[in-house]
Gaussian input, Z-matrix of N, CA and C with variables (Angstrom, degrees):
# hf/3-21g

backbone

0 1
 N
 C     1     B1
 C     2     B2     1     A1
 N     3     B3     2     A2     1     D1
 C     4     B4     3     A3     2     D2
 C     5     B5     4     A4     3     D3
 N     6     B6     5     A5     4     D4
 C     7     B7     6     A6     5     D5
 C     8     B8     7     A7     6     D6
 N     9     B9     8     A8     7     D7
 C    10    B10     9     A9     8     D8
 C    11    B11    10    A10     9     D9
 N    12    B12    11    A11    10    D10
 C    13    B13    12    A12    11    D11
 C    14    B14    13    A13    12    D12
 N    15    B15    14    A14    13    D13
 C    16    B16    15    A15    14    D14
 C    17    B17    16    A16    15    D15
 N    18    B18    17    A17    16    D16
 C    19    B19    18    A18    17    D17
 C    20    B20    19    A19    18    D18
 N    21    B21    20    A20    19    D19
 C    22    B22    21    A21    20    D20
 C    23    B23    22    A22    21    D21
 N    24    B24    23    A23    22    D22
 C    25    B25    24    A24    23    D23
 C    26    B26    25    A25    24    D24
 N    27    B27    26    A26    25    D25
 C    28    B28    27    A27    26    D26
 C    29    B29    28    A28    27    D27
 N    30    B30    29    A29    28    D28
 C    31    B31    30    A30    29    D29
 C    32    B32    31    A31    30    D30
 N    33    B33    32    A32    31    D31
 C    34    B34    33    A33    32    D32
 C    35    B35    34    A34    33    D33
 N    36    B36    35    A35    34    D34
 C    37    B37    36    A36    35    D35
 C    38    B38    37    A37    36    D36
 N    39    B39    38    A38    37    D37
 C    40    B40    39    A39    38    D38
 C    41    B41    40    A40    39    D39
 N    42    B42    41    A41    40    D40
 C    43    B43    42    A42    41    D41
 C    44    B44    43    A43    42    D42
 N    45    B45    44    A44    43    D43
 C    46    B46    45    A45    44    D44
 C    47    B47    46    A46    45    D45
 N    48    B48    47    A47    46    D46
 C    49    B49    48    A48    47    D47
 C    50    B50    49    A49    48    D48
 N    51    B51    50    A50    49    D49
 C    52    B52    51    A51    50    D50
 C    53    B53    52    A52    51    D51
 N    54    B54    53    A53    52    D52
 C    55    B55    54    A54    53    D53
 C    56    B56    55    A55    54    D54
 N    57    B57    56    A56    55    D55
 C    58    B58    57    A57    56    D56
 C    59    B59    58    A58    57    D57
 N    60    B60    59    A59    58    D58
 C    61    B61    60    A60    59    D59
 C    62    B62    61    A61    60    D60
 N    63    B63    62    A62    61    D61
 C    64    B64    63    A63    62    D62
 C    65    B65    64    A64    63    D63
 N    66    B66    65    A65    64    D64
 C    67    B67    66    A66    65    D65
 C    68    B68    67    A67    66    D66
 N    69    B69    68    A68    67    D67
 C    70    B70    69    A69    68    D68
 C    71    B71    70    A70    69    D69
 N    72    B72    71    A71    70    D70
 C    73    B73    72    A72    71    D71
 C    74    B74    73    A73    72    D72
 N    75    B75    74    A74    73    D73
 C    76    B76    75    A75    74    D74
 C    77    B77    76    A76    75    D75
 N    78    B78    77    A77    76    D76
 C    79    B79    78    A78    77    D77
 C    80    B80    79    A79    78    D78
 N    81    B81    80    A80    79    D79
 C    82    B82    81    A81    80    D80
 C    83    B83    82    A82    81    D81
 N    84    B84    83    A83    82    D82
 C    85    B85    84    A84    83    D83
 C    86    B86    85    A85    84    D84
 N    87    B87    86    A86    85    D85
 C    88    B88    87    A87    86    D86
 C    89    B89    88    A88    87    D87
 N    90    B90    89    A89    88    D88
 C    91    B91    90    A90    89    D89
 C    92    B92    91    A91    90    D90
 N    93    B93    92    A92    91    D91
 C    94    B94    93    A93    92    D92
 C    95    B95    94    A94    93    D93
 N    96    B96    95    A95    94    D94
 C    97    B97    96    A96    95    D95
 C    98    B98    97    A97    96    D96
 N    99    B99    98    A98    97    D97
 C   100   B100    99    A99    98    D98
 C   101   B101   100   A100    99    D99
 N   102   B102   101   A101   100   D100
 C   103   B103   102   A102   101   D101
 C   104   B104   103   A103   102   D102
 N   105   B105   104   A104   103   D103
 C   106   B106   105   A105   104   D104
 C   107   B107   106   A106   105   D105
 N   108   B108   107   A107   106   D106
 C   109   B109   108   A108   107   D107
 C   110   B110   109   A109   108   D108
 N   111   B111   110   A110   109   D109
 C   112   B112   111   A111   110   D110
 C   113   B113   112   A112   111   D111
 N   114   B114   113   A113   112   D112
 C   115   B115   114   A114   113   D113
 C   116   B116   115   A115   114   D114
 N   117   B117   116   A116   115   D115
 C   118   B118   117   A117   116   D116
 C   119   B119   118   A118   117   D117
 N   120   B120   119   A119   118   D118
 C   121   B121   120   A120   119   D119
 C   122   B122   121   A121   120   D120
 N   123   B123   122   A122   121   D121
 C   124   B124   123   A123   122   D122
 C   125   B125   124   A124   123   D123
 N   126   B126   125   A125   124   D124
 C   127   B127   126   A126   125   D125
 C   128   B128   127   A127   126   D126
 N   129   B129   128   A128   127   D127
 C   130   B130   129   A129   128   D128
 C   131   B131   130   A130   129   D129
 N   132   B132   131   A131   130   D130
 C   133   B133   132   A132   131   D131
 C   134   B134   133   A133   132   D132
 N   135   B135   134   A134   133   D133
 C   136   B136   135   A135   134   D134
 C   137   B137   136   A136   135   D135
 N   138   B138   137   A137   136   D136
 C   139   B139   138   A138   137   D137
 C   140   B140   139   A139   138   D138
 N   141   B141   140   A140   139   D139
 C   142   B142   141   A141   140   D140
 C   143   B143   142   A142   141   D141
 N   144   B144   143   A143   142   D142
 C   145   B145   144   A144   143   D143
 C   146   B146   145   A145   144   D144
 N   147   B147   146   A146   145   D145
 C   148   B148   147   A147   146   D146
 C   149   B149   148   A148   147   D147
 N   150   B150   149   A149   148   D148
 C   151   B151   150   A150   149   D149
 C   152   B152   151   A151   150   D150
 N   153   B153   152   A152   151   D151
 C   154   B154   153   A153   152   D152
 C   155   B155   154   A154   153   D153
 N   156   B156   155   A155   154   D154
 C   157   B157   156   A156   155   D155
 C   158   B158   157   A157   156   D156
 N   159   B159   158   A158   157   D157
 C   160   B160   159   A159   158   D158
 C   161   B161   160   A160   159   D159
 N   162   B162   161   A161   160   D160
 C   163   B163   162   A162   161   D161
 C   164   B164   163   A163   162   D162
 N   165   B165   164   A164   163   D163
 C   166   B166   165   A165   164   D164
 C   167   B167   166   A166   165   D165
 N   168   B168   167   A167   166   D166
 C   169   B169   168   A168   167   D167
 C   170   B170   169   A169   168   D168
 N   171   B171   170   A170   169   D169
 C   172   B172   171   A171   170   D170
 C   173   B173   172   A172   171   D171
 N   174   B174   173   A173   172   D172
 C   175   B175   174   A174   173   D173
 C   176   B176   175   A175   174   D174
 N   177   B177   176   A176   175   D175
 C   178   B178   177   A177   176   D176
 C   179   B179   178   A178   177   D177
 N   180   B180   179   A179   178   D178
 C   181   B181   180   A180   179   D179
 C   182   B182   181   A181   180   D180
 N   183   B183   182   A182   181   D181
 C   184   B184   183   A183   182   D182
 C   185   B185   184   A184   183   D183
 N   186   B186   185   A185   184   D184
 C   187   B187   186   A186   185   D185
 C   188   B188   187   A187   186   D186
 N   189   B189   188   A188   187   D187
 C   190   B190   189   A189   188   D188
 C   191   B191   190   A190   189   D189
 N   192   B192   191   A191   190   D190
 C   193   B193   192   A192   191   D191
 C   194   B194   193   A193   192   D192
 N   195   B195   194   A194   193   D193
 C   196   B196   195   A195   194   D194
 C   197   B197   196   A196   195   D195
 N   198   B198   197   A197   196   D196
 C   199   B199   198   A198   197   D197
 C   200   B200   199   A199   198   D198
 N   201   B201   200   A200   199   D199
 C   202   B202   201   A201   200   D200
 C   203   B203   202   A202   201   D201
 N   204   B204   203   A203   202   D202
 C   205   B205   204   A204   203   D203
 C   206   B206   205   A205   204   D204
 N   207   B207   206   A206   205   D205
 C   208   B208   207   A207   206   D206
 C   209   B209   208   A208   207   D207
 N   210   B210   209   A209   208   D208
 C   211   B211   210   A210   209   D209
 C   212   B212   211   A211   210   D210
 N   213   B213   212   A212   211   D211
 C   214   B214   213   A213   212   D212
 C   215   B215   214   A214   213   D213

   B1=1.4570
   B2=1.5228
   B3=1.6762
   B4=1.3253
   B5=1.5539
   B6=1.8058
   B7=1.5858
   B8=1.7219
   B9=1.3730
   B10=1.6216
   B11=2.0273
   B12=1.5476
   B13=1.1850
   B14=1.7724
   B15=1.7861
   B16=1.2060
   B17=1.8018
   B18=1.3780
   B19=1.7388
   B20=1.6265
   B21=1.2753
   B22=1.4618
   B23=1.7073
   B24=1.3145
   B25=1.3506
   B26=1.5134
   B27=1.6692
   B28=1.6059
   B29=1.7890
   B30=2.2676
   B31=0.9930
   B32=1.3483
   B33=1.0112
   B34=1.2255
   B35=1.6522
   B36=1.3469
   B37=1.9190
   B38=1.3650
   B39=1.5629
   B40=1.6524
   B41=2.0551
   B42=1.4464
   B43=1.3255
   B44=1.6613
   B45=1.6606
   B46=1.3713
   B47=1.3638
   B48=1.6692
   B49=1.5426
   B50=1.8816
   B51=1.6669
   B52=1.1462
   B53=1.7595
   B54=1.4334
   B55=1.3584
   B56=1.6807
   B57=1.0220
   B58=1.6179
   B59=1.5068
   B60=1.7409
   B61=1.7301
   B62=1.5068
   B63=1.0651
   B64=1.3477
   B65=0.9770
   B66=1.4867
   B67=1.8172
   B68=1.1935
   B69=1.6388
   B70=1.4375
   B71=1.7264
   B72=1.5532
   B73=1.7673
   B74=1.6577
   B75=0.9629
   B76=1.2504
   B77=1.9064
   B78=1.0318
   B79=1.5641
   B80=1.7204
   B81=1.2555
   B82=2.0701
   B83=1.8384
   B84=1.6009
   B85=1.3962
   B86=1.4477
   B87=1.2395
   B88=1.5161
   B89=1.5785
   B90=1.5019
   B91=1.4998
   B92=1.6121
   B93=1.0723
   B94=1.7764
   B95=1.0398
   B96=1.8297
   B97=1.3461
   B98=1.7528
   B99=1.6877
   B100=0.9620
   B101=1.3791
   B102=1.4445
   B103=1.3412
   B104=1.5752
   B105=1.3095
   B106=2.1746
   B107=1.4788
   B108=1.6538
   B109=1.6887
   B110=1.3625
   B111=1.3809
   B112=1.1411
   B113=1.5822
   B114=1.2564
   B115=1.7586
   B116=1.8303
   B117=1.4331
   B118=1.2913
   B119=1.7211
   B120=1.1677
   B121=1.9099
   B122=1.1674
   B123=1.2348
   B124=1.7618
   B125=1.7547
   B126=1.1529
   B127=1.4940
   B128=0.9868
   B129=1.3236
   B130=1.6611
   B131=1.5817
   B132=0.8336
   B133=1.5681
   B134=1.4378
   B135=1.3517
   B136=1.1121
   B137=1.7190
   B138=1.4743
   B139=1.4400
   B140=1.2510
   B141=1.5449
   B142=2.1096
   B143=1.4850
   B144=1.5771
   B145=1.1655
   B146=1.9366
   B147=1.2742
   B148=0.8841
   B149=1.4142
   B150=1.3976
   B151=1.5996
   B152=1.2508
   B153=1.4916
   B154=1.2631
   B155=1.4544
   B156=1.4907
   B157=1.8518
   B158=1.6278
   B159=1.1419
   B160=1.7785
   B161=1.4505
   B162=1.4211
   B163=2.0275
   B164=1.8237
   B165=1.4347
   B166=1.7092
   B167=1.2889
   B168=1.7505
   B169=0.9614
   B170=1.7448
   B171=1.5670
   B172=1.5029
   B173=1.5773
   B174=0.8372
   B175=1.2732
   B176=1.9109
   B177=1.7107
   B178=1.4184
   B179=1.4745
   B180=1.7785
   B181=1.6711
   B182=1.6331
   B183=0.9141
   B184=1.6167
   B185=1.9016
   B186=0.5713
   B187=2.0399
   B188=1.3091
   B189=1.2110
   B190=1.4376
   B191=1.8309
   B192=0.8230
   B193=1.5045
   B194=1.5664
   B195=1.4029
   B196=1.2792
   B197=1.5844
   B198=1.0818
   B199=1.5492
   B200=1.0073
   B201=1.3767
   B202=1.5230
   B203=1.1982
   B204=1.6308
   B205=1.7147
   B206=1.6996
   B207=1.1421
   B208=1.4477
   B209=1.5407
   B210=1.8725
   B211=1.9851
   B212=1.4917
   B213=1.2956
   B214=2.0693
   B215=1.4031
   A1=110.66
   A2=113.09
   A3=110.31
   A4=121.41
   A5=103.26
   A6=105.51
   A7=109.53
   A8=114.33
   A9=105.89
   A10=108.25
   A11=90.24
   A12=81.72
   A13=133.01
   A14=102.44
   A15=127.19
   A16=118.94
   A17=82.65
   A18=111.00
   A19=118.88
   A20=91.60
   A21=104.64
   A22=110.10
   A23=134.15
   A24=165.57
   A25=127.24
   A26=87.44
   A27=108.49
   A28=93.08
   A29=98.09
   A30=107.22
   A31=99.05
   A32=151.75
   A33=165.81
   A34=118.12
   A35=93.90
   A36=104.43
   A37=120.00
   A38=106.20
   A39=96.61
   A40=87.35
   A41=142.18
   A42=135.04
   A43=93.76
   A44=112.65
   A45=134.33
   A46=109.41
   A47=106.98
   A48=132.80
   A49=84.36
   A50=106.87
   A51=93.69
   A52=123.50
   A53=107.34
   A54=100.36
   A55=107.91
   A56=116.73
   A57=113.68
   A58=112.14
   A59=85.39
   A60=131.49
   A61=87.23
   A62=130.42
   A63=117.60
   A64=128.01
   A65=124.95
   A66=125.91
   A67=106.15
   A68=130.95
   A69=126.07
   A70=106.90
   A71=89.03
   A72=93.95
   A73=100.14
   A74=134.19
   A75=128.75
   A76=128.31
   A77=85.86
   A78=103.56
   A79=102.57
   A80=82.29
   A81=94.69
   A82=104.65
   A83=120.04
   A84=113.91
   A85=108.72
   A86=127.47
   A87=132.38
   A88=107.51
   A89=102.71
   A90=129.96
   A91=92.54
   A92=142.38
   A93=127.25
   A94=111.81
   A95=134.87
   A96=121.56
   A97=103.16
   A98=123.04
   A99=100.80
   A100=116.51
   A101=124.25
   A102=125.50
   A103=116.15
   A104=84.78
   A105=86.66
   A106=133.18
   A107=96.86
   A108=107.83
   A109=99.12
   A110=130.31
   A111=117.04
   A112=127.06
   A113=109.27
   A114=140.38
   A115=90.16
   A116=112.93
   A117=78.39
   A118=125.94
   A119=102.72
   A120=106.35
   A121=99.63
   A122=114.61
   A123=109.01
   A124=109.47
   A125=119.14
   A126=96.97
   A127=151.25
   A128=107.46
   A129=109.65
   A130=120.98
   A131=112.97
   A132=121.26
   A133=107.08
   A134=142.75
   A135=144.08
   A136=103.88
   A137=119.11
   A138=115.76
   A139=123.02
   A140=90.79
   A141=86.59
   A142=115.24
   A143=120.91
   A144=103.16
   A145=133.15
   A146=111.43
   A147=128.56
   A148=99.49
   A149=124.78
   A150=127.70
   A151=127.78
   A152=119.36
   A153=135.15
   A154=118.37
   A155=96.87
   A156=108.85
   A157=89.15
   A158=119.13
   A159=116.96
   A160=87.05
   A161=111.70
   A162=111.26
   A163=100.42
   A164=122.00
   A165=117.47
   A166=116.44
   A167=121.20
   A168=97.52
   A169=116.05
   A170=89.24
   A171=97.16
   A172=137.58
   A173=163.84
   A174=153.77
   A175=115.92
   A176=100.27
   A177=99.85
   A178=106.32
   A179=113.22
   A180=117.26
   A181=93.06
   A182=115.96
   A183=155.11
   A184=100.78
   A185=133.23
   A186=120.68
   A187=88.82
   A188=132.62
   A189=139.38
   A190=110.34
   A191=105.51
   A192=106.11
   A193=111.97
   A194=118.93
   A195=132.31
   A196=127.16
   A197=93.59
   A198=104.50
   A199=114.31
   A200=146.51
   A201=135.41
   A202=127.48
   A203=110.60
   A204=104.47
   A205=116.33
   A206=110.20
   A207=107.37
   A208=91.59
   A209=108.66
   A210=121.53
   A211=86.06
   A212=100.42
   A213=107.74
   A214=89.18
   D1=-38.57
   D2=179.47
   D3=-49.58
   D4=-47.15
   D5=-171.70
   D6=-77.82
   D7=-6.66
   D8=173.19
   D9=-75.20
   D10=-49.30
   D11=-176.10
   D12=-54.73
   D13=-27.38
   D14=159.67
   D15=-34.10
   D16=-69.60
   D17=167.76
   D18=-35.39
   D19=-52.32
   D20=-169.69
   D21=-71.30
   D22=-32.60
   D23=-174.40
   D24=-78.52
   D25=-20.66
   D26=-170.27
   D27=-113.50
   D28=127.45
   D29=-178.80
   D30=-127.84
   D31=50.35
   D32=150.79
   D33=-29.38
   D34=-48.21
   D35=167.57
   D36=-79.34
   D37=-29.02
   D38=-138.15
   D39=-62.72
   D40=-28.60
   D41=-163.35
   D42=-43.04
   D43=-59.77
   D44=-166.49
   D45=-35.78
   D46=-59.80
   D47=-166.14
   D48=-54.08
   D49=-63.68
   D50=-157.37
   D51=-71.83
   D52=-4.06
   D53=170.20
   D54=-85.53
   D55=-51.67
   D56=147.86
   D57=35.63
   D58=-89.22
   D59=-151.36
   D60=-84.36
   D61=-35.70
   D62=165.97
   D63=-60.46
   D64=-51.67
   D65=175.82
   D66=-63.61
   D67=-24.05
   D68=176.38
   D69=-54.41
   D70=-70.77
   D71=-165.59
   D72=-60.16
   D73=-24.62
   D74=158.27
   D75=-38.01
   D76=-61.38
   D77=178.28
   D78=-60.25
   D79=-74.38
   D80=171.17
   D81=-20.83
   D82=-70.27
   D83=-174.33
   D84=-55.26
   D85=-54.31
   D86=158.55
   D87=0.37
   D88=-100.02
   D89=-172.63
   D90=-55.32
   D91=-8.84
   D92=163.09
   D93=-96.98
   D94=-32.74
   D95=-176.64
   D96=-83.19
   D97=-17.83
   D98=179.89
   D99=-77.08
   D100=-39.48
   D101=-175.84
   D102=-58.67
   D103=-35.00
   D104=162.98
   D105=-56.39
   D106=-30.54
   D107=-175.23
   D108=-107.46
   D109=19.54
   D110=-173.86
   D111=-90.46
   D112=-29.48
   D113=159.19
   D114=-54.52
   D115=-73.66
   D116=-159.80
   D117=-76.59
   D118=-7.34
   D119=169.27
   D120=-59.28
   D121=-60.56
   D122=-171.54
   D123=-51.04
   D124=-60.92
   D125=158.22
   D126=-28.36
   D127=-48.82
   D128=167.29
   D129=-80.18
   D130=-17.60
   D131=162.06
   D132=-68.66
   D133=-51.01
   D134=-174.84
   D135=-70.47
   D136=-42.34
   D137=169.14
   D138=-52.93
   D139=-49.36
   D140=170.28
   D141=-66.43
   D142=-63.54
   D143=-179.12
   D144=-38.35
   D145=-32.62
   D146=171.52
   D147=-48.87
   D148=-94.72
   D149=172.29
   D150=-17.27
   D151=-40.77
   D152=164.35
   D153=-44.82
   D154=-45.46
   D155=-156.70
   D156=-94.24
   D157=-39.15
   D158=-176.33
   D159=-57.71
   D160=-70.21
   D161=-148.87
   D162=-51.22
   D163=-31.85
   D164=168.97
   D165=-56.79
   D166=-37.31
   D167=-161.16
   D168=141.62
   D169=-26.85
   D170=-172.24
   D171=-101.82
   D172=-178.82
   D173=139.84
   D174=-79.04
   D175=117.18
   D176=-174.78
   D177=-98.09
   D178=142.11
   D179=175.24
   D180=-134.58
   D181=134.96
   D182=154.79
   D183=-17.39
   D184=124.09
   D185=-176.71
   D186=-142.85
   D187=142.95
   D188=166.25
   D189=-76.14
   D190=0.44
   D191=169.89
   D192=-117.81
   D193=-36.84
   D194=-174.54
   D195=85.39
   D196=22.70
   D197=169.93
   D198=-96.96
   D199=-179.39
   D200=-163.83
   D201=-0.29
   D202=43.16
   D203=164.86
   D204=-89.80
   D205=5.21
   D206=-176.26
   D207=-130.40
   D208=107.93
   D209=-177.75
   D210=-98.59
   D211=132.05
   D212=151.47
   D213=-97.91

């Protein structure tokens, strides 16, 4: 009974636990503000490229790989 109660008394981790729980919810806001801004980066990347491929010369299309999206 002595060493439970010991056990029970002893906080030695909890700093750890609580930095832990910090890098979690940390990460967590991360992975939500990026998926939020992620639509519109991709837009603007596609606006520039677009501009890019017009001011050369070319006609730009969308490719899921991105290779031949800009035809002369």
């Amino acid at each position: 009974m002595f060493e439970f109660a010991k056990f029970v008394k002893d906080d030695t981790g909890a700093t750890a636990i609580e930095y832990g729980l910090i890098a979690a919810l940390v990460a967590v806001a991360g992975v939500v503000a990026f998926t939020a801004t992620g639509d519109s980066v991709l837009t603007s990347f596609t606006n520039i490229t677009d501009d890019f491929c017009t001011a050369v010369g070319g006609t730009f299309t969308m490719t899921n790989t991105g290779e031949d999206s800009c035809v002369f």
